[in-house]
Residue frames as a rotation matrix with the C-alpha (Angstrom) as fourth column:
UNK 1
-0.659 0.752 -0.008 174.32
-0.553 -0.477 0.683 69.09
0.510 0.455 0.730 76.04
UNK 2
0.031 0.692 -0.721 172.45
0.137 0.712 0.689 65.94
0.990 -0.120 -0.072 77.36
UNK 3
-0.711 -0.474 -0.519 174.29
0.656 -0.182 -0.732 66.85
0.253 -0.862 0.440 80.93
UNK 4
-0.997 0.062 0.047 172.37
-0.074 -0.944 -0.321 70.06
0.025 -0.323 0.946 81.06
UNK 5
-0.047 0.901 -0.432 168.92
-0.470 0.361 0.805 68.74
0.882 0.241 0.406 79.44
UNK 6
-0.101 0.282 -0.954 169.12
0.549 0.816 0.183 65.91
0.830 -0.505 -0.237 82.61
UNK 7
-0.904 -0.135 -0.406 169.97
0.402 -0.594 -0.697 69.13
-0.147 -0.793 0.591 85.27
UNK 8
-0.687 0.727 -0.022 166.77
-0.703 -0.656 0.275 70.84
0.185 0.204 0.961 84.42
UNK 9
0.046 0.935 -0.352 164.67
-0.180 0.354 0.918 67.98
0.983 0.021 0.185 84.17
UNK 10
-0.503 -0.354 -0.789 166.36
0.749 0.278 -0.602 66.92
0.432 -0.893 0.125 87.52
UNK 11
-0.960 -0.066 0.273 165.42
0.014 -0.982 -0.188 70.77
0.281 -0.177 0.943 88.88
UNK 12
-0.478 0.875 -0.080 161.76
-0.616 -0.269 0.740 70.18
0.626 0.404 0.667 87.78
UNK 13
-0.098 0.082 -0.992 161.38
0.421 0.906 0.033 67.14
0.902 -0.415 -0.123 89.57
UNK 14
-0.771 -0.524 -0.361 162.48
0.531 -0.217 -0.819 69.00
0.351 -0.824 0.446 92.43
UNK 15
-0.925 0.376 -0.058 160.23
-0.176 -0.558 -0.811 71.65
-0.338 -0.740 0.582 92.54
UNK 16
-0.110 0.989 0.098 157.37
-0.698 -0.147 0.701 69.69
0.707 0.009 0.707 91.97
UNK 17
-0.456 -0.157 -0.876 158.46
0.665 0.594 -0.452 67.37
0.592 -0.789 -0.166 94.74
UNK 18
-0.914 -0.272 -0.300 158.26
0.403 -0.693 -0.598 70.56
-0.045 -0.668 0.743 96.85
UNK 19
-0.627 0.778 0.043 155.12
-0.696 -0.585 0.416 72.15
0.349 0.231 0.908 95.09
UNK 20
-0.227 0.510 -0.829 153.31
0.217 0.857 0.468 68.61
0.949 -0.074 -0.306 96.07
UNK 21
-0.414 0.145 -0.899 154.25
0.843 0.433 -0.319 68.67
0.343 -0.890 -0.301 99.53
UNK 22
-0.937 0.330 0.114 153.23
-0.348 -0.907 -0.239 72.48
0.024 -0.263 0.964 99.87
UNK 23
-0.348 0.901 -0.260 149.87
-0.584 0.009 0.812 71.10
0.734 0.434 0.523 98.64
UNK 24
-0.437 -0.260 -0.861 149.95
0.555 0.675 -0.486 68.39
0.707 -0.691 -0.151 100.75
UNK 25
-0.892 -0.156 -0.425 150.33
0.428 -0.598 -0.678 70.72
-0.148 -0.786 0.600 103.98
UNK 26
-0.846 0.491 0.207 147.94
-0.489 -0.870 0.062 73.25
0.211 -0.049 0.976 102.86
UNK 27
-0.061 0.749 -0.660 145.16
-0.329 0.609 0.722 70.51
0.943 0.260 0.209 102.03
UNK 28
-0.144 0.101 -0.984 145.92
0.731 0.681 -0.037 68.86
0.667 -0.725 -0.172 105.79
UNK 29
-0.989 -0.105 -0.106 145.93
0.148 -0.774 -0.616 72.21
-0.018 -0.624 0.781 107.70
């Protein structure tokens, strides 16, 4: 149960890693 709860949050992390750097980019363009 706790396994799966940490994959997701893990997941999220990700794509707001990703959703940053989009921003990022867009802002510097």
């Amino acid at each position: 149960m706790f396994t799966g709860i940490i994959e997701e949050l893990g997941e999220a992390v990700r794509l707001d890693r990703h959703g940053d750097r989009a921003g990022l980019t867009v802002r510097g363009q």
